[in-house]
DRENDO-1510 file (C-alpha; in Angstrom, 1 decimal, always signed):
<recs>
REC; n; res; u; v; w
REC; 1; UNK; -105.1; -103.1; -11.3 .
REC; 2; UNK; -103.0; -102.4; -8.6 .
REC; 3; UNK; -103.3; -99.1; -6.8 .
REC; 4; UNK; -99.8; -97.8; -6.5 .
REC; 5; UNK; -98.8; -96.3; -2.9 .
REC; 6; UNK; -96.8; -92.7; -3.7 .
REC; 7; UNK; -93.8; -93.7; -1.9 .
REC; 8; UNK; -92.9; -91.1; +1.2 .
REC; 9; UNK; -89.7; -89.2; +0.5 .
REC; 10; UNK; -86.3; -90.5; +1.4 .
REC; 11; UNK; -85.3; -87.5; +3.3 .
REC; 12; UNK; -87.7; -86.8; +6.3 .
REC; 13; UNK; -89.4; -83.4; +6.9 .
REC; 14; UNK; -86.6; -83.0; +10.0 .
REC; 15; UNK; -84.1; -82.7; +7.3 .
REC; 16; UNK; -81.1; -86.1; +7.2 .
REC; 17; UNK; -77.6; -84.8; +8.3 .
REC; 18; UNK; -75.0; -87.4; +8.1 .
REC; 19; UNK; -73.1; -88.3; +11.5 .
REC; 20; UNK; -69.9; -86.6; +10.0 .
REC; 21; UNK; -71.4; -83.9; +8.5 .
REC; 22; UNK; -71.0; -80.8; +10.7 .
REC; 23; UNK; -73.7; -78.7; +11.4 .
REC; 24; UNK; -72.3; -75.2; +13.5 .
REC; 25; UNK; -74.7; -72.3; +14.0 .
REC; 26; UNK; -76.5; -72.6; +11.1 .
REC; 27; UNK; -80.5; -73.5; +10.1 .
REC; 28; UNK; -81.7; -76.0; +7.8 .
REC; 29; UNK; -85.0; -75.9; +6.7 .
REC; 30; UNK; -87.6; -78.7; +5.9 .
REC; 31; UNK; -86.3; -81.8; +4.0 .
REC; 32; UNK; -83.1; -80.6; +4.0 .
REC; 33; UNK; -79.9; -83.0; +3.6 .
REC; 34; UNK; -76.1; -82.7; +4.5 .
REC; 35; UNK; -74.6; -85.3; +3.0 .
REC; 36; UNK; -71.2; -87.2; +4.5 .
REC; 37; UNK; -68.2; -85.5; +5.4 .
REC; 38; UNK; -70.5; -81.9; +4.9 .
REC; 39; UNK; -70.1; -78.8; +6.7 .
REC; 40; UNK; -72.5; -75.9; +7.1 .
REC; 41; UNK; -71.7; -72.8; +9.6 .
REC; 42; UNK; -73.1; -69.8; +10.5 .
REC; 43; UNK; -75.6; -70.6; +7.3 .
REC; 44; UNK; -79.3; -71.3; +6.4 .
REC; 45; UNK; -80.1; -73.5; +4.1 .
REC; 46; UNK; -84.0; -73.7; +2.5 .
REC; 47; UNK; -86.6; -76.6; +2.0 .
REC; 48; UNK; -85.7; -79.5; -0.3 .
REC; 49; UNK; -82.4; -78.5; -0.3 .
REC; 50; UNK; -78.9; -80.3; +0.0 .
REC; 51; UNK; -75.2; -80.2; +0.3 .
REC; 52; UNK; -73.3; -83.5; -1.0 .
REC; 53; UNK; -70.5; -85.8; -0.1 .
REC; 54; UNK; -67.7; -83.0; +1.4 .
REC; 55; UNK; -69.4; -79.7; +0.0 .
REC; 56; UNK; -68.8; -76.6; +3.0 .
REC; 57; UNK; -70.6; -74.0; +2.9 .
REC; 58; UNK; -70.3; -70.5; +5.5 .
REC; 59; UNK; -71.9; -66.9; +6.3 .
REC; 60; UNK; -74.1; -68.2; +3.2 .
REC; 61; UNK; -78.0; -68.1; +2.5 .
REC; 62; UNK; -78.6; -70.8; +0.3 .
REC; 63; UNK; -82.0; -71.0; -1.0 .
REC; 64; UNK; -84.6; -73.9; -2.0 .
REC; 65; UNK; -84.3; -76.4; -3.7 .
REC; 66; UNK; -80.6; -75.7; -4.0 .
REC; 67; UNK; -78.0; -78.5; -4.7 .
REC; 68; UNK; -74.1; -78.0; -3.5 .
REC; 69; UNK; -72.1; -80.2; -5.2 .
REC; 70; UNK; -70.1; -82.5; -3.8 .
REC; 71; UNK; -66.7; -80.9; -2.5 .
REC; 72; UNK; -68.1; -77.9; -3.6 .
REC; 73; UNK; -66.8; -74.7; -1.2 .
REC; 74; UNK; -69.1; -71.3; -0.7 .
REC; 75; UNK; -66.8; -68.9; +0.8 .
REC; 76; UNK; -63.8; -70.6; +1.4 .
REC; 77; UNK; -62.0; -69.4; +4.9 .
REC; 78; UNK; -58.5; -67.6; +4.3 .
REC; 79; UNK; -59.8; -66.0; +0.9 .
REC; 80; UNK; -58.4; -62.5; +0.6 .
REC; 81; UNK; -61.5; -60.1; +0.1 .
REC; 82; UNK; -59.6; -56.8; -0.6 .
REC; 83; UNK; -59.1; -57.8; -4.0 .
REC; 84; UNK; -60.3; -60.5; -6.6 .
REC; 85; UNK; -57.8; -63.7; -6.1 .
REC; 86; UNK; -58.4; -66.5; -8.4 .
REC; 87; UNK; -55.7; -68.5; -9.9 .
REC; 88; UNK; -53.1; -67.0; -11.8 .
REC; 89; UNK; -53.3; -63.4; -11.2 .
REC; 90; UNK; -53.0; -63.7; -7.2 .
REC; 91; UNK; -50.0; -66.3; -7.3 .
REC; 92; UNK; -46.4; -64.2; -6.1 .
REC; 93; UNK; -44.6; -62.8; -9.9 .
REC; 94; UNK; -41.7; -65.7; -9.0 .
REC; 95; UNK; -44.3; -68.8; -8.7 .
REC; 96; UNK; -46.1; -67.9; -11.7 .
REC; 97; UNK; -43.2; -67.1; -14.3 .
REC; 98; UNK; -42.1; -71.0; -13.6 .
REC; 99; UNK; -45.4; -72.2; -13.9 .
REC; 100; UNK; -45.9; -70.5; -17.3 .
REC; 101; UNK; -44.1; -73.3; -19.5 .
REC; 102; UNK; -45.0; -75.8; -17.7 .
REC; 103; UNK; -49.0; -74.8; -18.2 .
REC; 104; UNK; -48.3; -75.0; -21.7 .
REC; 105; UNK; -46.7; -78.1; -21.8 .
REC; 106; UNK; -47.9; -80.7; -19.3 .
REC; 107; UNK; -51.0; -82.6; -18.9 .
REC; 108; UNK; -53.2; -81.0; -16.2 .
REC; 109; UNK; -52.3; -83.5; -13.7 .
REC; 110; UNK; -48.7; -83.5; -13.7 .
REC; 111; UNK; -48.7; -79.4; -14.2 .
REC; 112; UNK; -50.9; -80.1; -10.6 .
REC; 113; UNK; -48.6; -82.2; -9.0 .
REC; 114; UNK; -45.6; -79.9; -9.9 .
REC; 115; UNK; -47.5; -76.7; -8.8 .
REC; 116; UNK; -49.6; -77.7; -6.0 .
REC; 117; UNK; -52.5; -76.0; -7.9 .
</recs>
């Protein structure tokens, strides 16, 4: 019988930030990783926690053991906050009337590349 050796974790204590991953007045905590291409400002982020490929996260308190998605965005800059804007209701009246049909008839990609959704 062979005793097995745990192994140690693949992320050290010091946390693993990738060399293009941007790291701008924010905190990680222990064993923390920011993945390629991943940007964290003016944020904390807690132990055994992680942002993937191209997730951004900023002016966020993520907690442990919390995993961001890749290309996932918390707080997205040039968001209006006076008001809720998602999708359709915050387009101008003009864009969305000509999107209408379309939505019904195209496949998602092609209704994309029309609209710049």
């Amino acid at each position: 019988m062979v005793d097995a050796q745990p192994k140690p974790p693949r992320v050290p204590e010091a946390g693993l930030v990738h060399p293009t991953a941007k790291l701008r007045e924010s905190r990680i905590g222990r064993w923390c990783e920011l993945s390629e291409g991943a940007g964290l400002a003016h944020s904390t982020l807690g132990d055994w926690s992680y942002l993937m490929e191209g997730a951004q996260a900023a002016h966020a308190a993520i907690g442990k053991f919390c995993a961001v998605a890749a290309g996932a965005r918390i707080n997205a800059p040039n968001h209006p906050m006076e008001r809720a804007a998602l999708a359709w209701w915050d387009w101008p009246e003009e864009r969305l009337r000509s999107a209408l049909g379309d939505f019904r008839d195209l496949p998602v990609e092609a209704f994309l590349a029309r609209h710049g959704g």
